[in-house]
MDTraj code that builds the backbone (N, CA, C; nanometers):
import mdtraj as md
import numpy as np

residues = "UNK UNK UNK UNK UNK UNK UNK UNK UNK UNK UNK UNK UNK UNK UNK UNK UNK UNK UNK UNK UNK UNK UNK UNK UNK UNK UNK UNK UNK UNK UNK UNK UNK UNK UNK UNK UNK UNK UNK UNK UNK UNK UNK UNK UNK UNK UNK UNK UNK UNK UNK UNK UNK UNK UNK UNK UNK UNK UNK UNK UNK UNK UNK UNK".split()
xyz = np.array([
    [2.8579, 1.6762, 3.4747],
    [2.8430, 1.5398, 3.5236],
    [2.8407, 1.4448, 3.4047],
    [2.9311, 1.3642, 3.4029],
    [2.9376, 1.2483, 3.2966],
    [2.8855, 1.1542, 3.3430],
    [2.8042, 1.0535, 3.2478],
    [2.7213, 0.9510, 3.3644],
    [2.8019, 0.8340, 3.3081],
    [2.8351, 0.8432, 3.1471],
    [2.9053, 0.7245, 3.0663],
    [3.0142, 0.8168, 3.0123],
    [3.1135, 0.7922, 3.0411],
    [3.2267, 0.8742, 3.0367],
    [3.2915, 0.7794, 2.9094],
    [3.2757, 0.6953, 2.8429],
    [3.3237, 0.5892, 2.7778],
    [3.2273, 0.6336, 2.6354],
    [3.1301, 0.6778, 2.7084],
    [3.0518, 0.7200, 2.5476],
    [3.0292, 0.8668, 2.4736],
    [3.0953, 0.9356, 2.4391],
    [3.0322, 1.0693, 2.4182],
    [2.9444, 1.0977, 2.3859],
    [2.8671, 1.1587, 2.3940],
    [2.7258, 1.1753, 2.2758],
    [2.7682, 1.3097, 2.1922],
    [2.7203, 1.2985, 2.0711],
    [2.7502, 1.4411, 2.0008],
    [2.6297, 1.4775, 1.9512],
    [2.6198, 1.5894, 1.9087],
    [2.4856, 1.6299, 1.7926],
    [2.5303, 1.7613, 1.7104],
    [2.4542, 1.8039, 1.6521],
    [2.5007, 1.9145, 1.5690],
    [2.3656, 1.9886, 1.4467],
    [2.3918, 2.1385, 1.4600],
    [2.2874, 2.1887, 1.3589],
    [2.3427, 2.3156, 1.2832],
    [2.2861, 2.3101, 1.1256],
    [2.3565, 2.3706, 1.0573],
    [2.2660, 2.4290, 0.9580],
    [2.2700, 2.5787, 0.9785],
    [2.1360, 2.6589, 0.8767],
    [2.2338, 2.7125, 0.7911],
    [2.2037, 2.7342, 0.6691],
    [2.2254, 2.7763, 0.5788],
    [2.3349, 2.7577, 0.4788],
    [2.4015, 2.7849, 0.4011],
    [2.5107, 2.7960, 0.3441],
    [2.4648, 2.6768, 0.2195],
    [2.5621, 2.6212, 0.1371],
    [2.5338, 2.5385, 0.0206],
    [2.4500, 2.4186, 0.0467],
    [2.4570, 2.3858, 0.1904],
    [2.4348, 2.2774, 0.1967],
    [2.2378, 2.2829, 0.2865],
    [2.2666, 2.3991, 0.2908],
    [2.1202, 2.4663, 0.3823],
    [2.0867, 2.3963, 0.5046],
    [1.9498, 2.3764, 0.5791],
    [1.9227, 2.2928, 0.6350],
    [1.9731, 2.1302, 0.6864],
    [2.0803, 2.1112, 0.8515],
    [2.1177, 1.9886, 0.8681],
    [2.1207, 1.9715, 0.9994],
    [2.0532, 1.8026, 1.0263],
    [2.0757, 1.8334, 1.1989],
    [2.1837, 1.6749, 1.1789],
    [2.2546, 1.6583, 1.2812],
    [2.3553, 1.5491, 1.3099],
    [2.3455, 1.5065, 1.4641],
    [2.3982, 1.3955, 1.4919],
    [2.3980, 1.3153, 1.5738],
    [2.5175, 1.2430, 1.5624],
    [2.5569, 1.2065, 1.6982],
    [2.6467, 1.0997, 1.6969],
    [2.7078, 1.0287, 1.8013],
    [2.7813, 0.9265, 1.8392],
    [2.8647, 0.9235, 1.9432],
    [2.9921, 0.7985, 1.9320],
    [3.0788, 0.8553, 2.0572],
    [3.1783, 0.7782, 2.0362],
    [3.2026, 0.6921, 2.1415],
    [3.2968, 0.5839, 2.1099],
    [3.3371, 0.4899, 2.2015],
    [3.5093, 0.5102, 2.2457],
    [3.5459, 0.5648, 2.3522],
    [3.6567, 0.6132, 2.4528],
    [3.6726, 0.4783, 2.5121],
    [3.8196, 0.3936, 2.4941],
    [3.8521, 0.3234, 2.5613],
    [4.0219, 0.3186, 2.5769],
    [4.0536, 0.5002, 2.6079],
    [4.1603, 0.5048, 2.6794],
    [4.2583, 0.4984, 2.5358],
    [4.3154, 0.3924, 2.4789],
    [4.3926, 0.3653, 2.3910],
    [4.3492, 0.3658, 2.2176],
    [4.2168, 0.3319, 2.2293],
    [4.1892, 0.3251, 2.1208],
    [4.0013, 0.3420, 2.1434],
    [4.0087, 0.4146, 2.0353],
    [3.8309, 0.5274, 2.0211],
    [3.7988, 0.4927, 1.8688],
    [3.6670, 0.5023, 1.8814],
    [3.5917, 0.4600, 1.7477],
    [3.4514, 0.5866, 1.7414],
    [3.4467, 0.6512, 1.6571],
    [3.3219, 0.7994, 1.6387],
    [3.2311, 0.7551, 1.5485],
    [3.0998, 0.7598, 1.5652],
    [3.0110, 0.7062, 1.4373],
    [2.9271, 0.8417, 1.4298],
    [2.8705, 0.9101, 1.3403],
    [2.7831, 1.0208, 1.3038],
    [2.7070, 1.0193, 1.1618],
    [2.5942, 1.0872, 1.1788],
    [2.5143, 1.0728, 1.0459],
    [2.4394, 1.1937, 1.0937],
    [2.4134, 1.2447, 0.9919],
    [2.3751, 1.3597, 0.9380],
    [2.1884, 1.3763, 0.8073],
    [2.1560, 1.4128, 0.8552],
    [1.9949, 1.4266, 0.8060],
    [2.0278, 1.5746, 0.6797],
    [2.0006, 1.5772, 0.5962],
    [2.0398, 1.6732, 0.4580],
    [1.8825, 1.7532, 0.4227],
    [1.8702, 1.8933, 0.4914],
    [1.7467, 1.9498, 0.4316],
    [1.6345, 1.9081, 0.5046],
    [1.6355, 1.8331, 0.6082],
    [1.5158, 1.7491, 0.6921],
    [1.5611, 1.7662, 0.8917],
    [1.4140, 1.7639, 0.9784],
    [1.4504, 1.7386, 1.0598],
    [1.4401, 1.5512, 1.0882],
    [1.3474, 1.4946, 1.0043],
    [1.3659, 1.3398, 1.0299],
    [1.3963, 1.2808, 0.9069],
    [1.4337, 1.1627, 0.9321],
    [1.4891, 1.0291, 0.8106],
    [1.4278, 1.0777, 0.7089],
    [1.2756, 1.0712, 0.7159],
    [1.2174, 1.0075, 0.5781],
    [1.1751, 1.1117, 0.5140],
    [1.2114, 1.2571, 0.5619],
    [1.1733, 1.3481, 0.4603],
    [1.3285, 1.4798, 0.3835],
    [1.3952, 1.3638, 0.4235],
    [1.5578, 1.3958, 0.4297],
    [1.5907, 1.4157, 0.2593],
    [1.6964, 1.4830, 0.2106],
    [1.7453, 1.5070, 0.0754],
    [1.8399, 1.4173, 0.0752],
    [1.8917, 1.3690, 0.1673],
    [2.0374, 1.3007, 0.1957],
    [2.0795, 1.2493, 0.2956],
    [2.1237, 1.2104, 0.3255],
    [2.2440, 1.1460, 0.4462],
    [2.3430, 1.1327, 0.4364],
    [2.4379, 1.1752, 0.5293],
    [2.5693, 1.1438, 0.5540],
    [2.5963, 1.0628, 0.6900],
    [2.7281, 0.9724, 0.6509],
    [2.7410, 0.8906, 0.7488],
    [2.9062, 0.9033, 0.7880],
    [2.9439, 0.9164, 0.8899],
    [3.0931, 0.9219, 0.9207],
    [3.1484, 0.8295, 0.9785],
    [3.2547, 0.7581, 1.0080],
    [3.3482, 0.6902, 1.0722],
    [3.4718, 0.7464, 1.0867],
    [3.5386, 0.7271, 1.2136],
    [3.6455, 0.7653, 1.2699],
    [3.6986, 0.6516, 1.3382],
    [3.7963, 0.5805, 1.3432],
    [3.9021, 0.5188, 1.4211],
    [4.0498, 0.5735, 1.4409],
    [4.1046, 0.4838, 1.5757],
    [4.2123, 0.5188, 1.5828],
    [4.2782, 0.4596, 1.6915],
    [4.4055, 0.5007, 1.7211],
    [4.4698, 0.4467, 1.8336],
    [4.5704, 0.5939, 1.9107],
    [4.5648, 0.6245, 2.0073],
    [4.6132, 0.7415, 2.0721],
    [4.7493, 0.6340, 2.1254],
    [4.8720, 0.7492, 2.0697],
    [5.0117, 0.6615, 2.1149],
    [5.0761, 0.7678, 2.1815],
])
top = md.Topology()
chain = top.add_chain()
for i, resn in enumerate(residues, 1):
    res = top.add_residue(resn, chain, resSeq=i)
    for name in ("N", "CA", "C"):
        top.add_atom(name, md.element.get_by_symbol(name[0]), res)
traj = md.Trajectory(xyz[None], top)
C-alpha cells in the first residue's frame, strides 16, 4: 500500500567493512517526468551528534 506514491521513502544500514558502522535515510520526489532523491548518511553513529561523519547525496533528472 502506497499512501504518497509521489514520495518514496528510503533508509539504509551498513555494518562493517572500511567504512564500519552506517545508518541512512532518505527520500524522493516522483513527478512522472522529472524526480529529485535527497539522502544522508550518519558515519559510525546511530544519531547526528555522536556521528564521525556525514554524507549527503543528490540526484536529479529527467526520464525521456
Amino acid at each position: 500500500l502506497k499512501l504518497l506514491t509521489f514520495l518514496p521513502l528510503r533508509t539504509g544500514l551498513s555494518l562493517g567493512g572500511r567504512e564500519g558502522f552506517s545508518l541512512s535515510g532518505g527520500f524522493g520526489l516522483d513527478f512522472g517526468l522529472v524526480f529529485l532523491d535527497l539522502g544522508i548518511v550518519n558515519k559510525n553513529a546511530l544519531l547526528p551528534n555522536n556521528s564521525k561523519g556525514v554524507g549527503l547525496s543528490l540526484d536529479c533528472g529527467l526520464r525521456l
